[in-house]
C-alpha positions as CSV (number, residue, x, y, z in Angstrom):
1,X,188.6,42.3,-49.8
2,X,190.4,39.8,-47.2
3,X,189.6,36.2,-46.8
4,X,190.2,34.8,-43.1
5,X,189.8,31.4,-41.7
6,X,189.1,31.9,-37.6
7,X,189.1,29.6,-34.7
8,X,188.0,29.1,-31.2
9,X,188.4,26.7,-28.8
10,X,187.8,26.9,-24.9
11,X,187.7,24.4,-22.3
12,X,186.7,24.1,-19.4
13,X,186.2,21.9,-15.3
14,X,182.5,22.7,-14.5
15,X,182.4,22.5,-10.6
16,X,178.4,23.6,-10.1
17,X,175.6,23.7,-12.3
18,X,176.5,26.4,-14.6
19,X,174.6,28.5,-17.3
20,X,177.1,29.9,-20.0
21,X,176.6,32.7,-22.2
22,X,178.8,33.0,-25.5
23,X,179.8,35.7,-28.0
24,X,182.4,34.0,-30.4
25,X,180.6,33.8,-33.6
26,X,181.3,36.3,-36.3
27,X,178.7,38.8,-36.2
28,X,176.3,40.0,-38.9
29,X,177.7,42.5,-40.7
30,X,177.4,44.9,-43.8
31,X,180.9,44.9,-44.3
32,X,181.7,41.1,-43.6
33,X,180.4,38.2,-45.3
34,X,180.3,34.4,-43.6
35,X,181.0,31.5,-46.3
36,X,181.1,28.5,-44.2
37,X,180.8,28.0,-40.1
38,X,180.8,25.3,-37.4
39,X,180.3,25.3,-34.1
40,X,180.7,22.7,-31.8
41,X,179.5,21.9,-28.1
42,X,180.5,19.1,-25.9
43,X,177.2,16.6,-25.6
44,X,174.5,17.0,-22.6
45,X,173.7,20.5,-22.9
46,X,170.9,22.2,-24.9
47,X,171.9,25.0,-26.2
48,X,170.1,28.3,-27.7
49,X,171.3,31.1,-30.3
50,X,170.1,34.5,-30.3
51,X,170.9,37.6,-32.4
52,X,171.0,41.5,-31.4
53,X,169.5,43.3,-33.8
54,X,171.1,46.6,-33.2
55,X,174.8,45.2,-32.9
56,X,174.4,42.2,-35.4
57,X,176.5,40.4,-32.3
58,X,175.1,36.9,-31.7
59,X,175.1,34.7,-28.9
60,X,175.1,30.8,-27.4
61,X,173.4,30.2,-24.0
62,X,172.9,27.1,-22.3
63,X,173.3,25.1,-18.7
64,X,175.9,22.5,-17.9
65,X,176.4,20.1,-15.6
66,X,179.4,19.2,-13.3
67,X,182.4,17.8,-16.2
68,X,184.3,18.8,-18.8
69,X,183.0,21.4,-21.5
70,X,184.4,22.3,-24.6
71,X,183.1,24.8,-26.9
72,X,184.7,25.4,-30.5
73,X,184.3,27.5,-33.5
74,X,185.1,27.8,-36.9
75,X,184.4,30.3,-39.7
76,X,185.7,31.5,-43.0
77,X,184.9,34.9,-43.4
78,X,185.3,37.4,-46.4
79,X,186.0,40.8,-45.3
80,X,185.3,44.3,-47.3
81,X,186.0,47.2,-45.0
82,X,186.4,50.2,-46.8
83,X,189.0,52.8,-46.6
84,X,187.7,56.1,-45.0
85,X,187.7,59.9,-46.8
86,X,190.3,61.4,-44.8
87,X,187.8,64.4,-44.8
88,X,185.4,62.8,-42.4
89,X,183.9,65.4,-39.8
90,X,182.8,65.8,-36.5
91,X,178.9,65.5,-36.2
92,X,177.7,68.4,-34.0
93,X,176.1,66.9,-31.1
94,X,172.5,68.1,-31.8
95,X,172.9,66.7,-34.9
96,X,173.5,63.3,-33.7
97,X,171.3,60.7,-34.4
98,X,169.0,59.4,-31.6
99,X,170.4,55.4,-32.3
100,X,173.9,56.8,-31.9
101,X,173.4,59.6,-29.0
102,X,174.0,56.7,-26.5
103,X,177.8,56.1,-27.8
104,X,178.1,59.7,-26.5
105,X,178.0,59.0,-22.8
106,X,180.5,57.7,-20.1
107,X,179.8,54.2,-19.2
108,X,181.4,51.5,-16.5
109,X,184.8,51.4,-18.3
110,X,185.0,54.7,-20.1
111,X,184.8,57.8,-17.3
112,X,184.9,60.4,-20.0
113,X,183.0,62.6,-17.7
114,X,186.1,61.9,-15.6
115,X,188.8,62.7,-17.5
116,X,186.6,65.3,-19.9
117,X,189.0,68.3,-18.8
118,X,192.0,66.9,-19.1
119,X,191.1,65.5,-22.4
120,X,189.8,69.2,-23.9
121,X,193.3,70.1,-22.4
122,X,195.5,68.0,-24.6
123,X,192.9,67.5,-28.2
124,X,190.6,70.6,-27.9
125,X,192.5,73.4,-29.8
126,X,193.3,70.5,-32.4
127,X,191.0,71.1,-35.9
128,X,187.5,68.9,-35.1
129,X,187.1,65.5,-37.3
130,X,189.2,62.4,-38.5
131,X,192.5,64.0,-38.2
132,X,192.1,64.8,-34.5
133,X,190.6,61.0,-33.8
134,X,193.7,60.2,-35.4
135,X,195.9,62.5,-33.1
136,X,194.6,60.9,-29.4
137,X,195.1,57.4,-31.5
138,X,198.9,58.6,-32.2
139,X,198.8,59.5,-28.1
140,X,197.8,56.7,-26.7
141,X,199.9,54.7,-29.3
142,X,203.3,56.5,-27.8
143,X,202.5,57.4,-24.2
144,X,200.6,54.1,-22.8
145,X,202.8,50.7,-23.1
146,X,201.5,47.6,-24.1
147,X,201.8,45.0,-21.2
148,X,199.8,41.7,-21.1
149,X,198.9,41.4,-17.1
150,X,199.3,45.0,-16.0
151,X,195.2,45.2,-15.8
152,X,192.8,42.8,-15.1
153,X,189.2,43.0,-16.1
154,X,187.6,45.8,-13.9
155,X,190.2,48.4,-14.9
156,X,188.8,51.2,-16.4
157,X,190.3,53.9,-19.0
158,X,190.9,56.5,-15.9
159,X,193.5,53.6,-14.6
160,X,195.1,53.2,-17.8
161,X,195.6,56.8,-18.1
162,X,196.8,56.8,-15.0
163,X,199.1,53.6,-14.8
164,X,200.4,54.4,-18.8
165,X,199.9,50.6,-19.2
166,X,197.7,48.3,-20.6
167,X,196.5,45.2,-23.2
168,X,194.2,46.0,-26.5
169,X,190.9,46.0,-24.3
170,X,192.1,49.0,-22.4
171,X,193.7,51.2,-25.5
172,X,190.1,50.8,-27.0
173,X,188.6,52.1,-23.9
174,X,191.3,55.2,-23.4
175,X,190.3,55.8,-27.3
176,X,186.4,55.6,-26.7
177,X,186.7,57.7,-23.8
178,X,188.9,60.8,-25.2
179,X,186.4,60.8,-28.2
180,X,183.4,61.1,-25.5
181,X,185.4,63.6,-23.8
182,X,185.4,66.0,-27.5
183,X,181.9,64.5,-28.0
184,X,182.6,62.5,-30.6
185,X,180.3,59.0,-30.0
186,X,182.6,56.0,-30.1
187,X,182.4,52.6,-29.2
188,X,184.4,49.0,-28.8
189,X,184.7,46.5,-31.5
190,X,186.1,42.9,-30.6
191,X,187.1,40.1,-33.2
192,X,189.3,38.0,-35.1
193,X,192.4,39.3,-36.6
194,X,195.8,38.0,-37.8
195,X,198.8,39.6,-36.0
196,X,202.6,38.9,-35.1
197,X,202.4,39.4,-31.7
198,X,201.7,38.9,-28.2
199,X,199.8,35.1,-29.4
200,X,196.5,35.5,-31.1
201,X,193.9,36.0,-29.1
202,X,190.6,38.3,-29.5
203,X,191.4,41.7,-30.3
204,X,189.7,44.9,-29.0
205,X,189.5,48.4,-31.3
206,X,187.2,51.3,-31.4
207,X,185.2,52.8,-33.6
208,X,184.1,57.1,-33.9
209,X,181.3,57.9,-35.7
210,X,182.5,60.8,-38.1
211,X,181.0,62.1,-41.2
212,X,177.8,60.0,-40.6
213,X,179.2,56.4,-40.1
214,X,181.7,54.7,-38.3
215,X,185.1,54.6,-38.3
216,X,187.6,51.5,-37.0
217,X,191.0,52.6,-35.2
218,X,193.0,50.6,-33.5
219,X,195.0,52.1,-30.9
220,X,197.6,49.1,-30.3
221,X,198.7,49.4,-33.9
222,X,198.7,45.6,-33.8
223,X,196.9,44.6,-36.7
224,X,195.0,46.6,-40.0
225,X,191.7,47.3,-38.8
226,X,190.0,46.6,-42.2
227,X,191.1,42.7,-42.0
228,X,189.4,42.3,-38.3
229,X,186.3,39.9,-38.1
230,X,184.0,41.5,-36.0
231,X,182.6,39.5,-33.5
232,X,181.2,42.0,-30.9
233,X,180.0,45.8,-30.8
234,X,179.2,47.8,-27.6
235,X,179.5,50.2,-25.2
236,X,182.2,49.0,-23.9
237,X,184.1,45.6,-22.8
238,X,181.0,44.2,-20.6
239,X,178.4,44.2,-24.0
240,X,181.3,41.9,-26.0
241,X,182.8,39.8,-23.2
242,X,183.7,36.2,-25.0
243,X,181.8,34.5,-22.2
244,X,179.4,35.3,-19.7
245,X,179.3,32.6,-16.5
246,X,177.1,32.5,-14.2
247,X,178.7,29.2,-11.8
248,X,181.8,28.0,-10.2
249,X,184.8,26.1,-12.8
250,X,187.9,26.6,-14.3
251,X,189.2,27.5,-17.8
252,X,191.6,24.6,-19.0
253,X,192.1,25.7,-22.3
254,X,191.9,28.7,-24.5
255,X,192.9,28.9,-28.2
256,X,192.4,31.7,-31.1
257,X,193.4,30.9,-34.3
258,X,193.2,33.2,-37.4
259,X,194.9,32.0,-40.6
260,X,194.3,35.2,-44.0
261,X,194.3,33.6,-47.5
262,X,194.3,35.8,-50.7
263,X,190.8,36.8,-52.1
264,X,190.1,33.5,-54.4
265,X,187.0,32.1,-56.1
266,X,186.5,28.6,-54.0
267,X,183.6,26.6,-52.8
268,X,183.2,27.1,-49.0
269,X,185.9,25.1,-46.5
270,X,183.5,24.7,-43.8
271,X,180.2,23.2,-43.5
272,X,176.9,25.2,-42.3
């Protein structure tokens, strides 16, 4: 079990009527529990939550006006990610289920249809389950460099692979697609999660559904997977952006914050 305190705070110049579409709240999860939260929104706008069933991600929308914005967040969340058999399998894919079948397909940012030969090429003679996932993790870990700024947000895993270069969002997406490519259904997971460096910020993993449930890798190496506070779950980067805009203004501030305490019997820090 790990006990995290998280933070966000963005702000921004509104220059049109704007309508503003958040995903910064720590989702609604089986394996994470939320003991105290508060979010905050500058006055004058309305705004509405809603909750995806399927994903457990949740989301803020609302309009604002011309001005200043700011948006902050603040949870304490307990965290109970188990360790996984190291005996996992590969599900055949007739045997996949109908809810997870779509996590088998290429999508905007993961062209595993693309780059499914050269994939089979390099993984495909490897034994099938957890130890090959493991093996393309251990690849992209020593063969693409970490480098804030070398992509922006319409790369896709194809340009990674190609460039050898890239930030957390595109490892997760070079993981996702080499598991599509060997059929193996995988999909992004963004959150909260203490690490040294670059500066904290949201990080991005994957996750490969072996053995009948799913499994979190991160290909960075950045942080332990079973501290991260999920926040968002997708296909890929568009279904867990932080923010969705839909107007003209700047971003004047951005801030993520994640402080880890040791697993102790306390009243809640934070107000509901």
């Amino acid at each position: 079990m790990h006990l995290s305190t998280v933070e966000t705070v963005l702000e921004y110049q509104v220059h049109s009527p704007t309508h503003f579409c958040f995903n910064i709240e720590a989702a609604h999860w089986p394996t994470q529990k939320i003991l105290g939260e508060r979010l905050g929104i500058s006055s004058g706008v309305t705004p509405h939550s809603a909750v995806d069933r399927a994903s457990g991600n949740r989301y803020i929308r609302f309009d604002a006006a011309p001005g200043p914005l700011k948006v902050s967040y603040q949870a304490e969340v307990e965290v109970n990610t188990p360790d996984p058999n190291p005996a996992l399998r590969e599900t055949p894919v007739g045997e996949v289920p109908d809810e997870i079948f779509p996590y088998l397909l290429a999508t905007r940012y993961c062209e595993s249809d693309v780059l499914c030969g050269e994939v089979v090429r390099m993984f495909g003679a490897l034994p099938p389950g957890i130890g090959r996932v493991r093996a393309l993790v251990e690849w992209i870990r020593e063969h693409i460099a970490y480098k804030p700024g070398s992509t922006h947000s319409t790369t896709t895993a194809q340009e990674v692979f190609e460039q050898r270069a890239g930030v957390c969002r595109d490892f997760a997406h070079l993981g996702i697609t080499f598991c599509r490519a060997l059929n193996i259904p995988a999909r992004i997971v963004v959150g909260y999660v203490w690490f040294d460096e670059p500066p904290q910020d949201f990080h991005a993993v994957f996750e490969a559904w072996l053995g009948g449930r799913w499994v979190l890798f991160d290909p960075t190496g950045m942080a332990p997977v079973d501290r991260l506070v999920r926040i968002g779950t997708g296909r890929d980067a568009k279904d867990v952006a932080f923010a969705t805009i839909f107007g003209q203004l700047q971003m004047t501030r951005k801030e993520v914050m994640v402080l880890e305490h040791d697993p102790r019997p306390a009243s809640p820090v934070l107000a509901i």
